[in-house]
MDTraj code that builds the backbone (N, CA, C; nanometers):
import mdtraj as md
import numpy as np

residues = "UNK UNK UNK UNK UNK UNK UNK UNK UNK UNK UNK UNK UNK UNK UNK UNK UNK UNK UNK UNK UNK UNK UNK UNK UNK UNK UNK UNK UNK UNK UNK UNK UNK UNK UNK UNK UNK UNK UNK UNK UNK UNK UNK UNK UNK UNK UNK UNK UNK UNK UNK UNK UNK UNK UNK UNK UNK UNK UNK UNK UNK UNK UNK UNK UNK UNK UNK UNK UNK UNK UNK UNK UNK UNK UNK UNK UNK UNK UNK UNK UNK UNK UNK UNK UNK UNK UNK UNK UNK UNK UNK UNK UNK UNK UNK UNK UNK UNK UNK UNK UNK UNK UNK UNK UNK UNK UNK UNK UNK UNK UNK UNK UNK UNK UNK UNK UNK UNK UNK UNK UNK UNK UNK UNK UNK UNK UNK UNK UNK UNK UNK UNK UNK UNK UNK UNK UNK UNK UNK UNK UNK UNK UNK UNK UNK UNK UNK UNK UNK UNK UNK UNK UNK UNK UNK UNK UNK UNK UNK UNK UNK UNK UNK UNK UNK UNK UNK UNK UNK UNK UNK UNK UNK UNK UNK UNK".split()
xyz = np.array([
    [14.2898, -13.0831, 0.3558],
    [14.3721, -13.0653, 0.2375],
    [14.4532, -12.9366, 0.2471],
    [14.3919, -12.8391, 0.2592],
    [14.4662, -12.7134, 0.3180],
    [14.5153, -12.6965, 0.3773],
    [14.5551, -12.7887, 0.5228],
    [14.6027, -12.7617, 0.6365],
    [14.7410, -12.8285, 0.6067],
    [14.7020, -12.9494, 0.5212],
    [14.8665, -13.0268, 0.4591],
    [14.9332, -12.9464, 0.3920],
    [14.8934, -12.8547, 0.3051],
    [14.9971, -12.7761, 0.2355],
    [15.0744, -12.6736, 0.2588],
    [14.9764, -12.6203, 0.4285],
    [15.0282, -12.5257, 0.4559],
    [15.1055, -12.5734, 0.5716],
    [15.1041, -12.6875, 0.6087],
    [15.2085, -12.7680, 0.6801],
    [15.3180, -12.8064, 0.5953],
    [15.3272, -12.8170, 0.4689],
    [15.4451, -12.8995, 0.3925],
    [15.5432, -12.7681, 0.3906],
    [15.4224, -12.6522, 0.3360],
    [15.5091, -12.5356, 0.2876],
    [15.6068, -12.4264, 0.4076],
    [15.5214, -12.4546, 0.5650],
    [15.5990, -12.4105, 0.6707],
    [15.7261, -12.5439, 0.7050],
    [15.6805, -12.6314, 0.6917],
    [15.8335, -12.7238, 0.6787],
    [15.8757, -12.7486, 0.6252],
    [15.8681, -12.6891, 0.5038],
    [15.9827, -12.6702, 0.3969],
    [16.0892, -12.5547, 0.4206],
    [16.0056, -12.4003, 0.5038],
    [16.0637, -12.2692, 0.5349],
    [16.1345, -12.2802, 0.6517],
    [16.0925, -12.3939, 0.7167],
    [16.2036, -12.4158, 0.8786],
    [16.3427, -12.4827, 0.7981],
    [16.3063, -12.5492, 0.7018],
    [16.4187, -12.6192, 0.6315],
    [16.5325, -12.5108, 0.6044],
    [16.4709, -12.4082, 0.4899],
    [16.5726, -12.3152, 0.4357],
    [16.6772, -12.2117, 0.5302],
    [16.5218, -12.2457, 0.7135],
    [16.5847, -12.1552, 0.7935],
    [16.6971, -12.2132, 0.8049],
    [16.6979, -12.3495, 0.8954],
    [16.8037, -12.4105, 0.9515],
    [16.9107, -12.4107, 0.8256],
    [16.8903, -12.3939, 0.7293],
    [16.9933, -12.4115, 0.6176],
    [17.0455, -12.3178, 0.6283],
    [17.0050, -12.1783, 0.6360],
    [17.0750, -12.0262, 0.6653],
    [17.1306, -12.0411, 0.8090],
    [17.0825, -12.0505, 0.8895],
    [17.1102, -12.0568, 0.9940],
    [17.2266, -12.1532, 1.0870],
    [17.2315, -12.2628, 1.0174],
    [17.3813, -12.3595, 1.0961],
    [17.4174, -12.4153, 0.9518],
    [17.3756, -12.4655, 0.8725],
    [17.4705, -12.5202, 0.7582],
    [17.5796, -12.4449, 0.6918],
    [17.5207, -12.2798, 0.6869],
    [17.6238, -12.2242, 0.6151],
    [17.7099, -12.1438, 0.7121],
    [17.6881, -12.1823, 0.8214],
    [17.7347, -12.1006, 0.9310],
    [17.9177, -12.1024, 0.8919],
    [17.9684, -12.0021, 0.9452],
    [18.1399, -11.9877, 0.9494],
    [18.1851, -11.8597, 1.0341],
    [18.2801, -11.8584, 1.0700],
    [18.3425, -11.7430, 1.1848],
    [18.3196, -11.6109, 1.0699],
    [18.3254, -11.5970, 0.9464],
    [18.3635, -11.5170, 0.8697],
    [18.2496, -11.4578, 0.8295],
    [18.1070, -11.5209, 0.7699],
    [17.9898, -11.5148, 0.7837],
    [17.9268, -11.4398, 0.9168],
    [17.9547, -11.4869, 1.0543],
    [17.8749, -11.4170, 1.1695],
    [17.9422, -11.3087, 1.1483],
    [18.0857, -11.2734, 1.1070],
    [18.1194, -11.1155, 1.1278],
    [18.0668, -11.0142, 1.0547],
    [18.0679, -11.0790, 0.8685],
    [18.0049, -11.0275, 0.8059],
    [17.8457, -10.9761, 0.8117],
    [17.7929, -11.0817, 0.7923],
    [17.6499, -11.0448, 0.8413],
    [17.5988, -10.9749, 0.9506],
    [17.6811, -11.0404, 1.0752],
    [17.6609, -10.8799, 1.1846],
    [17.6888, -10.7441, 1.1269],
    [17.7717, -10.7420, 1.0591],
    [17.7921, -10.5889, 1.0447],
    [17.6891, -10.5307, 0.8828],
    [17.6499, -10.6421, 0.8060],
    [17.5744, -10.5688, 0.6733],
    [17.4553, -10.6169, 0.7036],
    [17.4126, -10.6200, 0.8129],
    [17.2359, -10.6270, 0.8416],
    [17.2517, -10.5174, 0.9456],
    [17.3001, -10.4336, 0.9894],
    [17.2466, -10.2972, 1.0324],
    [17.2298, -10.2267, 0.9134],
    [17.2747, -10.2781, 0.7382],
    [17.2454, -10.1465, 0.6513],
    [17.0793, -10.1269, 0.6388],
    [17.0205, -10.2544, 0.7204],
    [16.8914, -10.2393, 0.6630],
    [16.8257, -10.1529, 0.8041],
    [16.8550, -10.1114, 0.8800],
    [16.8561, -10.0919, 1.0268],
    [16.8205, -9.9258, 0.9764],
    [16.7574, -9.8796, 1.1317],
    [16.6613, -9.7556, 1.1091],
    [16.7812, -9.6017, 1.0806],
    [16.8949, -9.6337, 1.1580],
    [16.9975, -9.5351, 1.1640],
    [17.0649, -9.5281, 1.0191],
    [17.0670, -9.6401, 0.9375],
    [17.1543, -9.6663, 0.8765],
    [17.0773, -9.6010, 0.6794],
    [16.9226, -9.6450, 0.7189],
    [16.8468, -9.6165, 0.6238],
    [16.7978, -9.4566, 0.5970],
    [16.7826, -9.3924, 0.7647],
    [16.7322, -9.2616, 0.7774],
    [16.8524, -9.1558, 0.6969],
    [16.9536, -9.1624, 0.7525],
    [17.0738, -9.1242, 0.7485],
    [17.0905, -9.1053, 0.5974],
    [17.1204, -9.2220, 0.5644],
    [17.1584, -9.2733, 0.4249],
    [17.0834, -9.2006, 0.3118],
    [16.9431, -9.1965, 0.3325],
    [16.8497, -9.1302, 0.2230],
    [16.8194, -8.9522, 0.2120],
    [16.8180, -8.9260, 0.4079],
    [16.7850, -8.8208, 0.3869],
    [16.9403, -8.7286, 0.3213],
    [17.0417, -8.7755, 0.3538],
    [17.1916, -8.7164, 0.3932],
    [17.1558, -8.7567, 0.1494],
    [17.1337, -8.8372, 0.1211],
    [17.1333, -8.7775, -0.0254],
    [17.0639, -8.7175, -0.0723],
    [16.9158, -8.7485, 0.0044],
    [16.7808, -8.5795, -0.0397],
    [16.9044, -8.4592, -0.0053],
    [16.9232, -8.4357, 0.0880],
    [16.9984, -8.2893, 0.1006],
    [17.1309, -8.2652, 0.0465],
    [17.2041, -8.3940, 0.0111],
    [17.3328, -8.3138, -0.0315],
    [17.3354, -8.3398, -0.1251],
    [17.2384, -8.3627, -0.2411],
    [17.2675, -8.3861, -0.3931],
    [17.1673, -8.2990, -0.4209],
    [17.2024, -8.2882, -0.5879],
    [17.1135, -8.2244, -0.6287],
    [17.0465, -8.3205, -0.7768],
    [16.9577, -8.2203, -0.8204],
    [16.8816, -8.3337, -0.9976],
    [16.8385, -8.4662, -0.9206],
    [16.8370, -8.5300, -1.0541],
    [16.7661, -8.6797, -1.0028],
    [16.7912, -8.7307, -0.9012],
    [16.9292, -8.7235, -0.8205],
    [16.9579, -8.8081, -0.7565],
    [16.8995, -8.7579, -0.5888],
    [16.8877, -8.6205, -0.5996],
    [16.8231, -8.5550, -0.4897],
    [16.6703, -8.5978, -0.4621],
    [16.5870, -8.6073, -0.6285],
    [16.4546, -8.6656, -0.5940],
    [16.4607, -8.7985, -0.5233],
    [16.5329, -8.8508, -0.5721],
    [16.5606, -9.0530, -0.5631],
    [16.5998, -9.0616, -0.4297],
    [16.6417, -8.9712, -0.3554],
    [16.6781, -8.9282, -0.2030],
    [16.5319, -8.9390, -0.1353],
    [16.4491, -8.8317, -0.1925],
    [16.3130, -8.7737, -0.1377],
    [16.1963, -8.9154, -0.1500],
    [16.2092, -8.9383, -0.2567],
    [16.1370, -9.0292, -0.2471],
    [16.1779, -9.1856, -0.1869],
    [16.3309, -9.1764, -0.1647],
    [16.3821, -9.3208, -0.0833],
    [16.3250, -9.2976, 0.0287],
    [16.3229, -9.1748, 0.1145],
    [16.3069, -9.1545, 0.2370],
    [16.1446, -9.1788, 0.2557],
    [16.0445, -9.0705, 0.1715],
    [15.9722, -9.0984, 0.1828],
    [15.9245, -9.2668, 0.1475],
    [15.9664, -9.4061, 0.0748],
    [15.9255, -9.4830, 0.0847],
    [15.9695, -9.5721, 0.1782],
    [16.0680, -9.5094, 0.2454],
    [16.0839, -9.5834, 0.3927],
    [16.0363, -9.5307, 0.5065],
    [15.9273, -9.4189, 0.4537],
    [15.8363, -9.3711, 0.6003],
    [15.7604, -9.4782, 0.5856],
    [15.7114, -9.4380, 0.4278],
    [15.5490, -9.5325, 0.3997],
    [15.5033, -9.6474, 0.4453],
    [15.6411, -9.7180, 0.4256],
    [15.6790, -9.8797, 0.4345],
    [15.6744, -9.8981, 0.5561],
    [15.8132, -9.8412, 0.6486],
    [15.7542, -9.8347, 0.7951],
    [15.6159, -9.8711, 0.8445],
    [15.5760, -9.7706, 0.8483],
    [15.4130, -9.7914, 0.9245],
    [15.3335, -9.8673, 0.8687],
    [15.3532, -9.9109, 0.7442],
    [15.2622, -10.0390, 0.6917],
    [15.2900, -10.1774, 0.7204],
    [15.4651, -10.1979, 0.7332],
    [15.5335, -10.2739, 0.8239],
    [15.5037, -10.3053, 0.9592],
    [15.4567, -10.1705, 1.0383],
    [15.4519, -10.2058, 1.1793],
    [15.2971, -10.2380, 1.1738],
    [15.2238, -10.1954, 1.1058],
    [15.0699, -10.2208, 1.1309],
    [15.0627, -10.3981, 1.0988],
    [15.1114, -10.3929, 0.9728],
    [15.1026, -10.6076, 0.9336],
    [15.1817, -10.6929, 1.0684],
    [15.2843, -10.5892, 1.1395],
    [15.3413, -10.6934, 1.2344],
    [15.2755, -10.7005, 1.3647],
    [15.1663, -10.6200, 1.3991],
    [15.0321, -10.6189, 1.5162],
    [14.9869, -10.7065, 1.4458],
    [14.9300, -10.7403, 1.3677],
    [14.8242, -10.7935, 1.2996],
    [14.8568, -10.9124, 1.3088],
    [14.9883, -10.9427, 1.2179],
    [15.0090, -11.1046, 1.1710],
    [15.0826, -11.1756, 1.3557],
    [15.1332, -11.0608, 1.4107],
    [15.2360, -11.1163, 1.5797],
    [15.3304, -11.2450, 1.5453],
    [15.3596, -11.2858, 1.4640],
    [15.4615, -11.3877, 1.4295],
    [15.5829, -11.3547, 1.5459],
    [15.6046, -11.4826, 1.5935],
    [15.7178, -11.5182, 1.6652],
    [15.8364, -11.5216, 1.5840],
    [15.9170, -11.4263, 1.6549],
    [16.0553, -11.5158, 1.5999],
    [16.0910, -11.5914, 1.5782],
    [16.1854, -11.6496, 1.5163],
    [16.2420, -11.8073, 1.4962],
    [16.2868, -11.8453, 1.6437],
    [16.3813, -11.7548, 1.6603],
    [16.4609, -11.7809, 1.7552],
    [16.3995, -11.8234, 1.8879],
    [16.2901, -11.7813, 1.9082],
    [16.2340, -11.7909, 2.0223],
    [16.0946, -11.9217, 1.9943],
    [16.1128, -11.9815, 1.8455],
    [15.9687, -12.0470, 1.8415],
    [16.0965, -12.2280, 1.7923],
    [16.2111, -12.1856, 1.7090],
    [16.2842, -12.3130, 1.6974],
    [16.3585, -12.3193, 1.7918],
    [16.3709, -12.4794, 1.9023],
    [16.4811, -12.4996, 1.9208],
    [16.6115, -12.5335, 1.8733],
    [16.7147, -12.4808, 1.8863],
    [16.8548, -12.4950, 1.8551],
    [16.9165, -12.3947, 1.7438],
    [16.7918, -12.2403, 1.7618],
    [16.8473, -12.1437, 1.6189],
    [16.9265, -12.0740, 1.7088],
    [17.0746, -12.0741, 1.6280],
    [17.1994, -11.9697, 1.6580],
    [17.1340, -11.8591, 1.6357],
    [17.2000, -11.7677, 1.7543],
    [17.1033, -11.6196, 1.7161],
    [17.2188, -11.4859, 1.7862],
    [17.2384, -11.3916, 1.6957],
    [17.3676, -11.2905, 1.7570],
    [17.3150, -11.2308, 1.8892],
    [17.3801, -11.1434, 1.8660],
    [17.3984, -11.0396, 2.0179],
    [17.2214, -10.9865, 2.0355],
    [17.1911, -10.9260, 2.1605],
    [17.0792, -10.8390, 2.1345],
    [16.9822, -10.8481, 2.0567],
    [16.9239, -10.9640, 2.0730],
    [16.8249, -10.9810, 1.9559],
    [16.6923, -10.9391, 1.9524],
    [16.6220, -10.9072, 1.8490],
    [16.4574, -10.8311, 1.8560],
    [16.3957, -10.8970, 1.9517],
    [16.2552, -10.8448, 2.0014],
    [16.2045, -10.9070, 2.0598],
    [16.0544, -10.9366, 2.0230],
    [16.0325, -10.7897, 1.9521],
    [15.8965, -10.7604, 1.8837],
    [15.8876, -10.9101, 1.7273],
    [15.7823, -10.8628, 1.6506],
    [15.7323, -10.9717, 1.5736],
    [15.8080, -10.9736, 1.4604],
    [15.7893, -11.0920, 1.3747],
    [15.9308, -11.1019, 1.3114],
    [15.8528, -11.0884, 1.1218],
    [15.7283, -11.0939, 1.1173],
    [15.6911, -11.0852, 1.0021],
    [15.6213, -10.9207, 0.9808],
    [15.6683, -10.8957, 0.8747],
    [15.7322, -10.8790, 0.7602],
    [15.8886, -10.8319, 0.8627],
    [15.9956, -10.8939, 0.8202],
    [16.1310, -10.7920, 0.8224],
    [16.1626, -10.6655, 0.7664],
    [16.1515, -10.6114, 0.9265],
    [16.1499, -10.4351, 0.8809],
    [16.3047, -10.3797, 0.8043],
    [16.3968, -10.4663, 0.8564],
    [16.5159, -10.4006, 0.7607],
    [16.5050, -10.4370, 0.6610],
    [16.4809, -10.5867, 0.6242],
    [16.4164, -10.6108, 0.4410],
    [16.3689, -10.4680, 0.3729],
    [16.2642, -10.4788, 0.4676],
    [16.1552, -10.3760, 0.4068],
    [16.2337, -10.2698, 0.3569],
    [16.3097, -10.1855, 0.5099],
    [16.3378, -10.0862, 0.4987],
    [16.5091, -10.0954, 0.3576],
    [16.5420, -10.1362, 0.3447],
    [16.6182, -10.1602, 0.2241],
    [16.6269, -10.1489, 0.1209],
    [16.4485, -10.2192, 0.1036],
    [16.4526, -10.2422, -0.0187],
    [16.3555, -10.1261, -0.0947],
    [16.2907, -10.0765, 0.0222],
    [16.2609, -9.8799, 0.0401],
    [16.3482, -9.8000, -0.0127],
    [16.4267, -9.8278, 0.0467],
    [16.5692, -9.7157, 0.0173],
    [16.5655, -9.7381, -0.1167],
    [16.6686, -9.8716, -0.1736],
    [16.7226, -9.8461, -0.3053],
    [16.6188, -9.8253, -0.4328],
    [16.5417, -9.8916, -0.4219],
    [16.4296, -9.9060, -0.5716],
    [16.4078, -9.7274, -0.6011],
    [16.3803, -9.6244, -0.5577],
    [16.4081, -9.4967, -0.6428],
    [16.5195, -9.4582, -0.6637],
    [16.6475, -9.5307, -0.6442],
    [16.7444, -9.5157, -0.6962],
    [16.7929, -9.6213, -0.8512],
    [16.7259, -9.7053, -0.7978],
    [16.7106, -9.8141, -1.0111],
    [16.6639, -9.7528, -1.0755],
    [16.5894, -9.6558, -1.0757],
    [16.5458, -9.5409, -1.1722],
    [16.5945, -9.5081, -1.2589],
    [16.7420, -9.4106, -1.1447],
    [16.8457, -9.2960, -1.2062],
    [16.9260, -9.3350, -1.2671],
    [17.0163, -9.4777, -1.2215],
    [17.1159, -9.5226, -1.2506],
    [17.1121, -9.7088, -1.2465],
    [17.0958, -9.7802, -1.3830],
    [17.0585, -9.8539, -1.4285],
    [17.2413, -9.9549, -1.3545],
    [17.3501, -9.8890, -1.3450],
    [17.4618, -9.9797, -1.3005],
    [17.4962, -9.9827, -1.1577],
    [17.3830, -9.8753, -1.1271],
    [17.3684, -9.8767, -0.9566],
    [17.2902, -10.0068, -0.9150],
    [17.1908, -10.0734, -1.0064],
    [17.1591, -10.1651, -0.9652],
    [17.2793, -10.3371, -0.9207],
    [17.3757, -10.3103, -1.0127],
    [17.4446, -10.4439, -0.9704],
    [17.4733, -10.4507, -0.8256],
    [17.5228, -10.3160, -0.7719],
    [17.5640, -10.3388, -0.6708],
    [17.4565, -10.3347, -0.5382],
    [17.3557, -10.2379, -0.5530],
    [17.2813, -10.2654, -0.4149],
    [17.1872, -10.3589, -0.4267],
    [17.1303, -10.3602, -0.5269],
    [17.0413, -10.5659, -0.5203],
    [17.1474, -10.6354, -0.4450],
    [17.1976, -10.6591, -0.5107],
    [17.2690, -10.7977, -0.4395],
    [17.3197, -10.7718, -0.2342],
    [17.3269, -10.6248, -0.2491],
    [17.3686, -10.6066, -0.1066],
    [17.2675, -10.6086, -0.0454],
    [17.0852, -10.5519, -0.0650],
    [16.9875, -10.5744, -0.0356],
    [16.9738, -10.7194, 0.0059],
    [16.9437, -10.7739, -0.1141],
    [16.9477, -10.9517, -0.0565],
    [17.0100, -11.0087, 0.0406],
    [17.1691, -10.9350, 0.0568],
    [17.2501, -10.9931, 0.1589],
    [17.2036, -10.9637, 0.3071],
    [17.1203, -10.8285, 0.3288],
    [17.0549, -10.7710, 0.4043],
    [16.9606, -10.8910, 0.4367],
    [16.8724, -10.8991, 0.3403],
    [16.7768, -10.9916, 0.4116],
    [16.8109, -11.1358, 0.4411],
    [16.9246, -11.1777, 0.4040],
    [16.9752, -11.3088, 0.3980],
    [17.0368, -11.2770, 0.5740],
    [17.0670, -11.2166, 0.5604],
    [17.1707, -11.2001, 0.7301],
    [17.0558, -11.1920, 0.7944],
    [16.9092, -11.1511, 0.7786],
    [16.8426, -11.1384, 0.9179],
    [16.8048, -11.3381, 0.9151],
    [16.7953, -11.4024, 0.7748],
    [16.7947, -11.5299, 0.8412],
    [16.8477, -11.5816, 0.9542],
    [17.0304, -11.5782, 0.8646],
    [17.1119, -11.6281, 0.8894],
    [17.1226, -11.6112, 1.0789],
    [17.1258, -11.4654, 1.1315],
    [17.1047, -11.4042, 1.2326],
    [16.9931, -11.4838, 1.3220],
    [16.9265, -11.5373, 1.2654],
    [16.8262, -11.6534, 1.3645],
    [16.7150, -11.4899, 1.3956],
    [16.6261, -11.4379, 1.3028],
    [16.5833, -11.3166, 1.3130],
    [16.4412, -11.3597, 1.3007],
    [16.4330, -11.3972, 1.1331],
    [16.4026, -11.3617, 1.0406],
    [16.3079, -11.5238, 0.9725],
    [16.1969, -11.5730, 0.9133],
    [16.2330, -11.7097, 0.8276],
    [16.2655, -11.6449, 0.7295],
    [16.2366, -11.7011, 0.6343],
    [16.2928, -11.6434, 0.4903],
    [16.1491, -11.5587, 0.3999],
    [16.0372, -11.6310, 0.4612],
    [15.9003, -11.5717, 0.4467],
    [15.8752, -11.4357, 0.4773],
    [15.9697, -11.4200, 0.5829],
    [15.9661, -11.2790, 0.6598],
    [16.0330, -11.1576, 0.5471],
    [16.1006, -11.2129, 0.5152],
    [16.2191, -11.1251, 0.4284],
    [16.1578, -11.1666, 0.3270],
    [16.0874, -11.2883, 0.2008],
    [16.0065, -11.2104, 0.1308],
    [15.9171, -11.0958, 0.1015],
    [15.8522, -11.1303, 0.2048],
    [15.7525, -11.0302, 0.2443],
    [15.7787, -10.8689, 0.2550],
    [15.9061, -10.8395, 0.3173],
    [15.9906, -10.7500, 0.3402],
    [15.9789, -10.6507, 0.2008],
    [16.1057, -10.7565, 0.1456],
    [16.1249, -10.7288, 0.0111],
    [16.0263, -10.6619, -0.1158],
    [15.9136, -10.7417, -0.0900],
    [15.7706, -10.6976, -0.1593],
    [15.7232, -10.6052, -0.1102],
    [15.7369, -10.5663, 0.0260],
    [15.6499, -10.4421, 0.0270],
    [15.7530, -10.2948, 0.0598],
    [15.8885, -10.3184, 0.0698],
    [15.9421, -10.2554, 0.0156],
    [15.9801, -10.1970, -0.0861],
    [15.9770, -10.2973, -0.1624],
    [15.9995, -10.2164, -0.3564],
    [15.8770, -10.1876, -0.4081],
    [15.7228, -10.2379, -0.3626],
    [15.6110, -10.1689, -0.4292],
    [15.6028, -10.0754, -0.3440],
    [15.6483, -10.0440, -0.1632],
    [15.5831, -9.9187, -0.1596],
    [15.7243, -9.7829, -0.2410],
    [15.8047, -9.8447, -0.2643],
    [15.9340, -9.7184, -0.3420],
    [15.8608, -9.6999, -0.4560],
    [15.7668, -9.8145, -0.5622],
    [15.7551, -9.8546, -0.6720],
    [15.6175, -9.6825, -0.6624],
    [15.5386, -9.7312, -0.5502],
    [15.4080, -9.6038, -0.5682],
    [15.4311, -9.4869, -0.5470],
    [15.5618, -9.4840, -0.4258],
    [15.5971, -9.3373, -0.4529],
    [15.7045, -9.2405, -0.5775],
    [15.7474, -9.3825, -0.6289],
    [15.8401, -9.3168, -0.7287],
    [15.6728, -9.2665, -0.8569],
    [15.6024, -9.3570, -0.8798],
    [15.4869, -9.3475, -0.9667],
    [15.4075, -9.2169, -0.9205],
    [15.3663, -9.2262, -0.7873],
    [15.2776, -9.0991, -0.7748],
    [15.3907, -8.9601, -0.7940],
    [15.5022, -8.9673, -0.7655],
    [15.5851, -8.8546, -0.7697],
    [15.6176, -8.7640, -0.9304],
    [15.5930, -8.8478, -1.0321],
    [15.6046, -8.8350, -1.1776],
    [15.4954, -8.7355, -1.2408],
])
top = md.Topology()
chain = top.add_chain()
for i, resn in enumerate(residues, 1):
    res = top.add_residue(resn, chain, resSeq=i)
    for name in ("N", "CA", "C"):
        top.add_atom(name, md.element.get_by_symbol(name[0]), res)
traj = md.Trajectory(xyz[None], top)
């Protein structure tokens, strides 16, 4: 009984892959998404948080300190679940997933740019309640491109997502 559901529910997630992955495919899409799935990327996150810990000041300097710090946290809790769980890539476990340039090679669950993303922004929903329209939705697009990218299932980038905004969620809490 268990083994059916957790068969229905992994072929239901190859479904949504291949749906990210060739249905919505377009020349305009691979450019895009190549270029807004490095925001979730290690250069792009380090940079990004520490460069506002130091050059701001007031809230927005803490929301810096603690972005950074919840994309250390996340990190290494990230890399420890991805020893653990070793999930294959798509790319390398479906035949026929489109997949860009240079692709990972290491394990694909939890998605560390998810993660790391969604690290970053959540001590910034804090400060500024209209900052949220815009980086949610660019977050998501983040984790949507590591699908789309043949990276990622979509499980991966849940997962991401969740333990990115609770670990921002404990350090914004313990920081108070």
């Amino acid at each position: 009984m268990k083994s059916s559901y957790w068969q229905r529910l992994h072929n239901h997630e190859k479904r949504m892959f291949f749906w990210c992955n060739h249905v919505i495919s377009h020349t305009f899409l691979d450019r895009t998404f190549g270029l807004l799935t490095h925001m979730g990327g290690a250069m792009f996150t380090i940079i990004g948080s520490l460069s506002i810990a130091l050059l701001t000041s007031g809230l927005w300097r803490s929301a810096g300190w603690q972005s950074f710090a919840a994309l250390s946290a996340s990190h290494v809790v990230a890399a420890l679940i991805k020893k653990k769980v070793q999930r294959i890539r798509p790319y390398l476990a479906l035949p026929h997933t489109k997949v860009g340039r240079n692709p990972l090679k290491d394990h694909s669950f939890p998605s560390g740019h998810t993660t790391a993303i969604f690290a970053v922004i959540t001590p910034f929903l804090f400060i500024s309640g209209w900052l949220s329209l815009t980086v949610i939705p660019v977050a998501l697009m983040v984790g949507l491109s590591r699908i789309y990218l043949g990276l990622h299932y979509p499980s991966d980038c849940i997962a991401g997502c969740l333990l990115g905004t609770g670990s921002a969620l404990f350090i914004v809490i313990l920081s108070r």
